[in-house]
KEMARZA-352492 format. One record per residue: x negated, y, z negated of N, C-alpha, C, O, CB in turn. Coordinates in steps of 0.02 Angstrom, whole numbers, plus 32768, in hexadecimal, padded with zeros to 4 digits. Glycine has a CB too. Layout:
<pts>
XYZXYZXYZXYZXYZ ...
</pts>
This chain:
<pts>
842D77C87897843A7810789783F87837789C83ED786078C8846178257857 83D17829786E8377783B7879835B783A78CD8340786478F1834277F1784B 836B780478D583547809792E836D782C79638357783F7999835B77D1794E 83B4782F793D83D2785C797083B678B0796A83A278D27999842878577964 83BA78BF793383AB78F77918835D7913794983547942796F83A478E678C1 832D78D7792F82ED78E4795D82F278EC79AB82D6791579D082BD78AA7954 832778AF79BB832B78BF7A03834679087A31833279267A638354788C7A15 8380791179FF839879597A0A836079907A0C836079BE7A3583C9796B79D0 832E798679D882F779BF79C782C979B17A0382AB79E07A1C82CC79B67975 82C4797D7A188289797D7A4F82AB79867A7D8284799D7AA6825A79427A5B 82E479847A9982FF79927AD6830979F67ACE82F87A1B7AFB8351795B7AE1 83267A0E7A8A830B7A577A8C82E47A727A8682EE7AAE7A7D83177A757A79 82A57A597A85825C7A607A7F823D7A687AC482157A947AD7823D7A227A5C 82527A417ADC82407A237B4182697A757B6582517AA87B7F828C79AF7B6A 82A77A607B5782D27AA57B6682B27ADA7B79829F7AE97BB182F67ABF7B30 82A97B087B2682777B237B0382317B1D7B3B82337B517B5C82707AFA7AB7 82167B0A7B4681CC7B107B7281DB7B167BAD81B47B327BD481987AD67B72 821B7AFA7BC282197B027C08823F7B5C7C0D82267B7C7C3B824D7AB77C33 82637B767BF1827F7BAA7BFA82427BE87BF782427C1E7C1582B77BAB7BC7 82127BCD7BCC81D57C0C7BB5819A7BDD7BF7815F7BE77BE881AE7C0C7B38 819D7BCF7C0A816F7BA47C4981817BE17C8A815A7C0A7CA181997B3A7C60 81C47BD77C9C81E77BF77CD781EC7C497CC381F87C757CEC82397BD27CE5 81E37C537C8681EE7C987C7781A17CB87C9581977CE07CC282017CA47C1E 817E7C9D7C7181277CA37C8181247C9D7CBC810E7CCE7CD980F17C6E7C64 813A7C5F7CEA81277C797D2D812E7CBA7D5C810C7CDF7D80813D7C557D4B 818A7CAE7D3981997CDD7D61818F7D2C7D6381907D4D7D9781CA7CD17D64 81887D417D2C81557D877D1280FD7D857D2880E47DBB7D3781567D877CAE 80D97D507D2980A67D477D45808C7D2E7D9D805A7D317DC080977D237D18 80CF7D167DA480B37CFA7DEA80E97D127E1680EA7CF27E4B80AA7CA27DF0 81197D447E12812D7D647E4781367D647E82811A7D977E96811D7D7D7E49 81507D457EB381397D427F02816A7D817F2381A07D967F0F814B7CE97F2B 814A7D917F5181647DD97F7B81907D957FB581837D5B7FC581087E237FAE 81D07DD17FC581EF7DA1800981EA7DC7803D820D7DC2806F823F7D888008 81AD7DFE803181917E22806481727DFE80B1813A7DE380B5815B7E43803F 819B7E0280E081AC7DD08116817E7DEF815981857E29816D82087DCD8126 81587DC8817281327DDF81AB814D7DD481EA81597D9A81FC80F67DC381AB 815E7E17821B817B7E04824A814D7E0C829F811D7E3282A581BB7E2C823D 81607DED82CA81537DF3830681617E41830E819A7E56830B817C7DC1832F 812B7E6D8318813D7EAE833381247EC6838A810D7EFB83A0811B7EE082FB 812D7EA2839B810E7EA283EB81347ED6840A81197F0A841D81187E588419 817C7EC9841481C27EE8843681B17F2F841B819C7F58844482197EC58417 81B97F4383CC81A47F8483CA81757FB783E781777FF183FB819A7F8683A2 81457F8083DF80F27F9C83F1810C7FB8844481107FF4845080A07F4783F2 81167F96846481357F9584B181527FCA84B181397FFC84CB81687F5D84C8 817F7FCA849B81CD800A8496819F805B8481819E808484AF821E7FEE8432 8182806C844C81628089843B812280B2847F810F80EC84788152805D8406 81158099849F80EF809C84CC810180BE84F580D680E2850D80E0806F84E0 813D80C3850C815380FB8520815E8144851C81728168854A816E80EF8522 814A815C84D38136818F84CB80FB81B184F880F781ED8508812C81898495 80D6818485048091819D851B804E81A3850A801F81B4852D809581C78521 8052819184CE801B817B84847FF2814184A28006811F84D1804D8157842E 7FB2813984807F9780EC849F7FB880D3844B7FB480F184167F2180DC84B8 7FD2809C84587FFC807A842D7FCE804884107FD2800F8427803B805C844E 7FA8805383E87F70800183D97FA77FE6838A7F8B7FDB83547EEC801D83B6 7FD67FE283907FE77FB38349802C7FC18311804E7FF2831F7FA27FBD8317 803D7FA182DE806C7FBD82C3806A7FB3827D80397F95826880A17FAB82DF 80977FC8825380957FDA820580D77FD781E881077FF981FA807A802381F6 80D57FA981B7810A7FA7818F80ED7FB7813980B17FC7813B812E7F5A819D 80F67FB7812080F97FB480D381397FA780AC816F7FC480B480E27FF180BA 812A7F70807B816C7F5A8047817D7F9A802C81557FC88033815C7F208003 81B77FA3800C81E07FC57FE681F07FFA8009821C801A7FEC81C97FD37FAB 81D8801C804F81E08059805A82008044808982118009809281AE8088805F 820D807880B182288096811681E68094813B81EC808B8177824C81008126 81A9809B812481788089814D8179805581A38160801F81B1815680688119 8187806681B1818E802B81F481798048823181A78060825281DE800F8206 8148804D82478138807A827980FB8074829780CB80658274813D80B68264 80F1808082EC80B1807582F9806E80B38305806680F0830780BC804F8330 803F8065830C8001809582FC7FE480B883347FEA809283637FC9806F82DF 7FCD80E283427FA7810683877F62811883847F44812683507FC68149839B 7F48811883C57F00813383AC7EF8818083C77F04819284017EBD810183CD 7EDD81B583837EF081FD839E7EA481FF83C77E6F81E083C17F0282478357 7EB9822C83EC7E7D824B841F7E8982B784147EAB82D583EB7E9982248492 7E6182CF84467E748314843A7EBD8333846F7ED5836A847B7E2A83408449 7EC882F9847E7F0E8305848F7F3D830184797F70832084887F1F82F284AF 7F3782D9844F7F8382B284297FA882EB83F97F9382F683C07F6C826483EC 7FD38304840E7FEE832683DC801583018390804682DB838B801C834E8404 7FE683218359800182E283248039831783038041830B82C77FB882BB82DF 805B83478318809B837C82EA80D083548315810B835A8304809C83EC82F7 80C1832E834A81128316838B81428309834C812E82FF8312810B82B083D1 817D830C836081AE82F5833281E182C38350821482B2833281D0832F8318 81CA82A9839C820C828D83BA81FC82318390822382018393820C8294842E 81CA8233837581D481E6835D81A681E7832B8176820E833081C481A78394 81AC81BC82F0817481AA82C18132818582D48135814E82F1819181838291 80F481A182C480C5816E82D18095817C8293809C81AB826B80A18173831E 8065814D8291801B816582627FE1815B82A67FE3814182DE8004811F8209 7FBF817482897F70817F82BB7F39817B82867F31818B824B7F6681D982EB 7F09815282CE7EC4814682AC7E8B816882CD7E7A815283047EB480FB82AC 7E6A819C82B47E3781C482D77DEA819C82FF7DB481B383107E2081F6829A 7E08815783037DCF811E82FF7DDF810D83587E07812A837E7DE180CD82B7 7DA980CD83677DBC80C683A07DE2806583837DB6803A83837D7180D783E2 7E18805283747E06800883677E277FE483A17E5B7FE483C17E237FEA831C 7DE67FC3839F7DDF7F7583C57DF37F2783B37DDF7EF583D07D9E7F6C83CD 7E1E7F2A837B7E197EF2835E7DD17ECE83327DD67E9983147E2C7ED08391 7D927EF583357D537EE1831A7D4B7F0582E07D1A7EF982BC7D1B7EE98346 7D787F3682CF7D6B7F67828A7D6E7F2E824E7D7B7EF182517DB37FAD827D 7D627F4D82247D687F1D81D97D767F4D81AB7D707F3C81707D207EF181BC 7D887F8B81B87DBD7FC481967DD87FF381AC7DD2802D81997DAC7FE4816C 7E037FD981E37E19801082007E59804881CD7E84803C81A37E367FEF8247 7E42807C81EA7E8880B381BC7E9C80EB81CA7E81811F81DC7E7E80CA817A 7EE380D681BD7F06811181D47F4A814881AE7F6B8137817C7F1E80F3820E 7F52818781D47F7081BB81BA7FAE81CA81D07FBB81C9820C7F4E81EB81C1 7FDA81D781A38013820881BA8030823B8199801B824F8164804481EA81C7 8060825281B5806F82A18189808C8285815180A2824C814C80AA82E381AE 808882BD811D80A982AA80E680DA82F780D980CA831180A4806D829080A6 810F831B8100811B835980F5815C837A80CC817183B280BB8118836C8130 8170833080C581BC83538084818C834680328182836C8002822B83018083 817682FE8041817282D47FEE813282F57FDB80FD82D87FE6816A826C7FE9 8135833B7FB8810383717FA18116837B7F6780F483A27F4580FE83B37FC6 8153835C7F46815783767EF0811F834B7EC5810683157ED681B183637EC7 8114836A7E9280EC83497E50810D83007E2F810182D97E0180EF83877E0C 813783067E60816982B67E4F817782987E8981B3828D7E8981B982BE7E2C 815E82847EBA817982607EE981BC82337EE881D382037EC9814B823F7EF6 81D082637F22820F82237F16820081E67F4181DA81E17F718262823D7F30 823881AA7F17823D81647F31826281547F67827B818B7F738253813D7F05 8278812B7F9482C8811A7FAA82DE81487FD0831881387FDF82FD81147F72 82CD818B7FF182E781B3801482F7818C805F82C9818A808882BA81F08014 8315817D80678309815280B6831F818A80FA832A81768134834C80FD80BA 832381DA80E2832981F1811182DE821A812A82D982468155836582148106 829D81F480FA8257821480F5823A81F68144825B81D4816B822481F580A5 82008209814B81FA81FF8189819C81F881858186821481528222824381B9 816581D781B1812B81C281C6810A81A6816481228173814B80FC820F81FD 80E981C1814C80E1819E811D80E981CB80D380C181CF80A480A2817D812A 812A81EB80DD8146820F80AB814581D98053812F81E5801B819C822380CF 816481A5806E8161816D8043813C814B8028814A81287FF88173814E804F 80FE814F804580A68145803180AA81477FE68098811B7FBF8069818C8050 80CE81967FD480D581B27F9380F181827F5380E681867F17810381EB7F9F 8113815C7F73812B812F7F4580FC81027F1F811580E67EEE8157810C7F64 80BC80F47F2D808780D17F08806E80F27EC7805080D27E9C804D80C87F35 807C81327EC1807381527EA0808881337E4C806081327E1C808E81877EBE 80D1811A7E4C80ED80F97E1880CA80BD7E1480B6809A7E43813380F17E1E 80C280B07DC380A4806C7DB980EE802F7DCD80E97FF37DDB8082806A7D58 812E805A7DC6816B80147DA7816D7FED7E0E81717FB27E1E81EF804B7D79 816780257E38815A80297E7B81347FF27E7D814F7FBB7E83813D80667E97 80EE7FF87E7A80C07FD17EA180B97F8F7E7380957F647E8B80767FFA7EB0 80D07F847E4280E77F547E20811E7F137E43811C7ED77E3481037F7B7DEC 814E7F347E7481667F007E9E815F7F1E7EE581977F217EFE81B17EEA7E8C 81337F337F0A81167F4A7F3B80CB7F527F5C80AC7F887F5A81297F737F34 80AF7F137F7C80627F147F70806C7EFF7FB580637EC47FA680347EE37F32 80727EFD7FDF80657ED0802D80827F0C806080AC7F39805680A07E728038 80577EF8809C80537F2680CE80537EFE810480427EC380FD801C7F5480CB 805F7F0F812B806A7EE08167804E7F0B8196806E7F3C81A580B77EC9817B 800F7F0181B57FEC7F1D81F47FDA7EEA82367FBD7EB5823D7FA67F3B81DA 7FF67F12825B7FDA7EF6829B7FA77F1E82D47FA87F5882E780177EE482BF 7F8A7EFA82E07F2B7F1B82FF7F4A7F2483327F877F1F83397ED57EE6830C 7F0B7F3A836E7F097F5683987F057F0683CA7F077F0B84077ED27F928392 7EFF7ECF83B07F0A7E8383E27F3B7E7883DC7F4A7E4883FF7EEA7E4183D6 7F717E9083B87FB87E7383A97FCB7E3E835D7FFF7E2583497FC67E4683EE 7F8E7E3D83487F877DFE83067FA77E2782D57F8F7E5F82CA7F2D7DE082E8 7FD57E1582B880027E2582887FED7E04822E7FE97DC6822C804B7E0682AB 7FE67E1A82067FE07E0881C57FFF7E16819380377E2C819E7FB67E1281B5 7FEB7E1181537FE97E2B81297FAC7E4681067F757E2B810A80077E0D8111 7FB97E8580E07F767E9980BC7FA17EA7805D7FD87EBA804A7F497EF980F0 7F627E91803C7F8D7EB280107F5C7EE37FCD7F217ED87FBE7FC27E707FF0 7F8C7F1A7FAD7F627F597F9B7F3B7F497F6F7F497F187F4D7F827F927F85 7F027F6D7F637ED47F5B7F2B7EB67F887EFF7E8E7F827ED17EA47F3D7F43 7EE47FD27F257EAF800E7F057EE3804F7F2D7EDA80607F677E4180087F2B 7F0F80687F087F2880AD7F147F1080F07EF17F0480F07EB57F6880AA7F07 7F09812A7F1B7ED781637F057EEA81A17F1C7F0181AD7F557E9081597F1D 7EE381C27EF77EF881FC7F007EB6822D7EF47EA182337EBA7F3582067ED3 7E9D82487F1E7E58827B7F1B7E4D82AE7F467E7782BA7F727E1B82597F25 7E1582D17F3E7E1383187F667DE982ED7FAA7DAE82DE7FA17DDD83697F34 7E0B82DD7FEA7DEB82B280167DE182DF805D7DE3831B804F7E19826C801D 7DDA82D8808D7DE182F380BB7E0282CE80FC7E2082E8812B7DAC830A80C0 7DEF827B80EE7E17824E81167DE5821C81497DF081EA816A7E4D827F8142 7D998250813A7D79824481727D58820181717D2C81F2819A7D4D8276817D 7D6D81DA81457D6C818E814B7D9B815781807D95811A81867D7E817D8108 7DC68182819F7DEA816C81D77DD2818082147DFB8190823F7E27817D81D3 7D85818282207D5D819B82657D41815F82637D348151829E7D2581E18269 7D2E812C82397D0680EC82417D3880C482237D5B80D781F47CBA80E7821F 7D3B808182467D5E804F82237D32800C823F7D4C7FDC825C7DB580508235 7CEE801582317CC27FCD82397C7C7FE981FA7C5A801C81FA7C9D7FBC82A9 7C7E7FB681D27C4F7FC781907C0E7FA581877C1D7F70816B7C727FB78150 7BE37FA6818C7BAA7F6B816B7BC37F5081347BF97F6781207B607F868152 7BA67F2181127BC87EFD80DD7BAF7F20809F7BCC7F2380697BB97EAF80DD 7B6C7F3D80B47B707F7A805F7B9A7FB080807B9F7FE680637B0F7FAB8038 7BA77FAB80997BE77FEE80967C207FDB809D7C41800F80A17BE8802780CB 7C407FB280A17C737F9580727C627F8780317C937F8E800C7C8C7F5C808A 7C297F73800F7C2C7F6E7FD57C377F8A7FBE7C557F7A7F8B7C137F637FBF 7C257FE97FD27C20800D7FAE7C5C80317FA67C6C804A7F707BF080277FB9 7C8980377FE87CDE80507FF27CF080317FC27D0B80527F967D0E803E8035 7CE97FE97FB87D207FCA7FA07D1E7FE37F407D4A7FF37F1A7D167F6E7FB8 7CD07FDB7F387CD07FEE7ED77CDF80277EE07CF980387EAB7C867FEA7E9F 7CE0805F7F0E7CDE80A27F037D2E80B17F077D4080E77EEE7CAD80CA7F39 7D6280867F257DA780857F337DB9806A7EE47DD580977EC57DC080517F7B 7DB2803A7EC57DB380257E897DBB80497E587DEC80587E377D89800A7E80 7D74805B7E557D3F80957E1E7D8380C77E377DAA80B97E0A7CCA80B87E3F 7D9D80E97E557DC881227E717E0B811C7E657E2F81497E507DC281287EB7 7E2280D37E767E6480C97E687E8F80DB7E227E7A80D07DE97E68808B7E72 7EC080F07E2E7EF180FF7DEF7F0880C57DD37F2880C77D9F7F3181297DFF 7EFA80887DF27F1480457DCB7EEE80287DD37ECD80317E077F4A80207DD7 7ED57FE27D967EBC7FA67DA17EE07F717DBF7EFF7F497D9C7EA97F937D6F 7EDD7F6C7E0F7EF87F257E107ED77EE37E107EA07ED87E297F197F217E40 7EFD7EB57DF17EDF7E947E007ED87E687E2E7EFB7E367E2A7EDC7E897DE2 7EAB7E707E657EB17E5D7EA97E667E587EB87E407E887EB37EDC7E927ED7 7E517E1A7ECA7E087DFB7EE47DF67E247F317E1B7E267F627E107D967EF4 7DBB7E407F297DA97E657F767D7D7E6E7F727D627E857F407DC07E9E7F93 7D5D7E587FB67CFE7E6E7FC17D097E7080097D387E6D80307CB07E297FA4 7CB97E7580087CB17E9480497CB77E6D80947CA67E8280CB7C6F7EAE8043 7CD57E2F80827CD57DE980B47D1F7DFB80C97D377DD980F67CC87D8B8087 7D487E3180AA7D9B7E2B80A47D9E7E5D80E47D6F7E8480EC7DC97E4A804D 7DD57E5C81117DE97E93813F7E067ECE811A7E307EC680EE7E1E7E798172 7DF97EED81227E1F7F2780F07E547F5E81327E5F7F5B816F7DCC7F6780BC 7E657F8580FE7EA57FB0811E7EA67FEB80F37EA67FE680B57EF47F87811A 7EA7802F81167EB2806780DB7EDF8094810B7EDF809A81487E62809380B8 7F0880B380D57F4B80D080EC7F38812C80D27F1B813F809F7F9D809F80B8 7F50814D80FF7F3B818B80CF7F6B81B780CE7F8D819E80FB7EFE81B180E3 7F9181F180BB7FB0822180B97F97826580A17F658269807D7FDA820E809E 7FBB82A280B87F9B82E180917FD582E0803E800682BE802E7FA7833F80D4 7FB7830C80237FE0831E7FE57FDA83537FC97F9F83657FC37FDA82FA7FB6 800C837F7FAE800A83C37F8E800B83B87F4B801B83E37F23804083F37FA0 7FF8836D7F37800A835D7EDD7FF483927EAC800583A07E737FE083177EBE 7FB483B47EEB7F8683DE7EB37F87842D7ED77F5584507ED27F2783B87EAB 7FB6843F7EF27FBD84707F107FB684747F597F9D84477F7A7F9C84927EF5 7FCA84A87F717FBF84A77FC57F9684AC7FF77F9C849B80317FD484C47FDC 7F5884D27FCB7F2184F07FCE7EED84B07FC37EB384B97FD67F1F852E7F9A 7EF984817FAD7ED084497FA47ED484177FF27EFB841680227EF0841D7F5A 7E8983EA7FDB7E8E83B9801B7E8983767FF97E61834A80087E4E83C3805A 7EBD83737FC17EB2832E7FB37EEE82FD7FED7F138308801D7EC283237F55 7ED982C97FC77EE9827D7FFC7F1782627FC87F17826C7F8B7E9C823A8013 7F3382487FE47F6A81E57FD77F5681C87FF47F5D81C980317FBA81CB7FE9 7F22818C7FBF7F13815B7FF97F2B810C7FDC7F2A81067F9F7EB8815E800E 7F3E80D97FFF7F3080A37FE47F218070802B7F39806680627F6E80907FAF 7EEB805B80017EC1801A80217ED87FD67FF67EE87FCB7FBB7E6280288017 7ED17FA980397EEB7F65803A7EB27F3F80557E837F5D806F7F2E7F5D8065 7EB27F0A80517EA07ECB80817EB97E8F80997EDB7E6B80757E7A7EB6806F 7EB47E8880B37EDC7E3680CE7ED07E0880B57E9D7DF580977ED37E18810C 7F297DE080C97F1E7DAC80887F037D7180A87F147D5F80E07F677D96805A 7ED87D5180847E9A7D2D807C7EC87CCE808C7EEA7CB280617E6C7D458016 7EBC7CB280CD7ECD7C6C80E37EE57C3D80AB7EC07C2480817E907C4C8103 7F237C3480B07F447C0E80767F4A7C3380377F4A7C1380037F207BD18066 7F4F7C7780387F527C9F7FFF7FA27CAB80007FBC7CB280377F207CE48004 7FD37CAF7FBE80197C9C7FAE801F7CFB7FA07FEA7D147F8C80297C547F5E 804A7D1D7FA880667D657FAC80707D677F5E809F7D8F7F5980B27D727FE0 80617D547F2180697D687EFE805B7DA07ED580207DB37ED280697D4A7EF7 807E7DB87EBB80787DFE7EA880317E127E6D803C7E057E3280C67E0F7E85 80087E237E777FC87E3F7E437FED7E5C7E1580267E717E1E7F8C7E777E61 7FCE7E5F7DE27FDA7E737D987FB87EBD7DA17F857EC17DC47FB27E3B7D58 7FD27EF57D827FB67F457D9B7FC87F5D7D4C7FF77F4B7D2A7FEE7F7A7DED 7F8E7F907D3B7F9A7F9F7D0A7F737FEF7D0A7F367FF67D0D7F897F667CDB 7F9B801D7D077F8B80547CF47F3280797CEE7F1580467CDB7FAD804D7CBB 7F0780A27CF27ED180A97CD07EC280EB7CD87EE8810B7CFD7EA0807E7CE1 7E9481097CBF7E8381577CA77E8581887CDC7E9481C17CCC7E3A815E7C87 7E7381777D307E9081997D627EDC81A17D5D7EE581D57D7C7E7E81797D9C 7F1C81887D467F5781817D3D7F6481AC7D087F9781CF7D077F6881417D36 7F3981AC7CDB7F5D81F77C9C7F52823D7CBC7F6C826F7CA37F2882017C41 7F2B82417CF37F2082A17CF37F6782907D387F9382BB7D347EA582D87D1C 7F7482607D6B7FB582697D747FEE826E7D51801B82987D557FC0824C7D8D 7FE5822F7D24802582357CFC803A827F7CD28074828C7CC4801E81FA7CC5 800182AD7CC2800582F67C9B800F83167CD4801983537CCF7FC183157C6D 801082FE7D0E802E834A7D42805D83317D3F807683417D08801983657D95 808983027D6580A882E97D5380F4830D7D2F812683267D47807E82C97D39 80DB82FF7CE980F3830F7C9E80FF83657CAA813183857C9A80AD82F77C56 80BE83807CCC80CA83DE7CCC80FE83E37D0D813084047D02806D841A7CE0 80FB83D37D31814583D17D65817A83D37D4181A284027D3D8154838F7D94 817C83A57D2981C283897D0A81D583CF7CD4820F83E37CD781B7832E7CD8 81AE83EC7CAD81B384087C8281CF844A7CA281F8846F7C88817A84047C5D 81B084527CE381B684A47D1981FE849F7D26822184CE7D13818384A97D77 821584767D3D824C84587D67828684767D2482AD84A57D27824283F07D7C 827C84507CF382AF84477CB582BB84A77CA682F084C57CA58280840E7C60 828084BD7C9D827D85037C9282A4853C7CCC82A285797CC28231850E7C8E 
</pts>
């Protein structure tokens, strides 16, 4: 009866570790089923607008899906007959940060909304804004101006008084990536935790925003990089930090206007 007793206890013991084993992974090691697709056919189709068409854009969790163009002083960027983003750059496939813009002209409240799927160019950008968001939402799917399709994934979302004019160059010396990249960090509203230097391809996404009034020229930005040869989509651990409280208090004063 003793042995049995033990055997029972070590078989709910084993149990027991394996249930808190799989729990731990699965809260820690996360994998996105964020799926990379052949976007060629689009890229093609798209082209018909009349745009020089160098590439395309998806992002997880949103409607994001849309291609990229390169603006010149022709390009009218108000057109409304199709969604695109634009890069004020010339890319060749040789950049190592290329980045680009689109309108952002409904998602202007102190609360961005989530999930609207009737939003349109990178209205939805806004959604990084939430920590519970980018918590199961970190991968981007870009395709260059050669057709090479990837993944990138985020490392640094920001919200600041910008002007954008970091999307006129997208080729860096390696101290100047060093220095984008701590200064995207140092800037970011979250710590992720996500490995990046200056050897990484990077990617930066930008939008306008009225978070801080209309009269302002701040930015939405979030920068990514690509994921790194035999690197697994798992989700980074993100945690809040002191850029995130003076949002979170506007935020909080919206909410309070609204209620009133």
């Amino acid at each position: 009866m003793k042995k049995r007793v033990l055997l029972l206890l070590g078989v709910l013991i084993i149990l027991i570790a394996i249930v808190l084993a799989y729990t731990y992974y699965r809260s820690n090691f996360r994998t996105s089923d964020f799926v990379v697709k052949n976007e060629s056919s689009k890229i093609e189709d798209a082209k018909k607008y009349g745009d020089n068409v160098v590439g395309w854009l998806r992002v997880e969790g949103t409607n994001i899906d849309l291609p990229l163009i390169q603006a010149t002083e022709e390009t009218d960027l108000l057109r409304g007959d199709y969604d695109f983003a634009w890069t004020n750059s010339i890319p060749d496939g040789t950049g190592n940060r290329p980045a680009y813009i689109s309108h952002n002209i409904r998602n202007v409240s102190r609360n961005p909304i989530v999930g609207d799927d009737t939003m349109v160019r990178f209205e939805q950008l806004m959604s990084f804004i939430y920590p519970d968001f980018i918590e199961d939402n970190q991968f981007i799917e870009f395709t260059d101006s050669n057709g090479d399709t990837n993944l990138y994934r985020v490392y640094a979302v920001v919200l600041l008084n910008d002007d954008q004019n970091a999307s006129f160059m997208d080729t860096y010396t390696t101290e100047e990536q060093q220095r984008y990249i701590k200064k995207a960090q140092r800037e970011s509203m979250y710590d992720i935790d996500v490995d990046v230097n200056e050897d990484d391809l990077m990617l930066t996404l930008f939008t306008c925003t009225r978070f801080y009034g209309a009269d302002t020229s701040y930015s939405f930005r979030v920068d990514a990089r690509k994921l790194r040869d035999g690197e697994d989509k798992i989700y980074a651990k993100v945690k809040t930090n002191d850029n995130y409280e003076k949002i979170k208090e506007r935020m909080e004063e919206n909410e309070e206007s609204e209620e009133a």
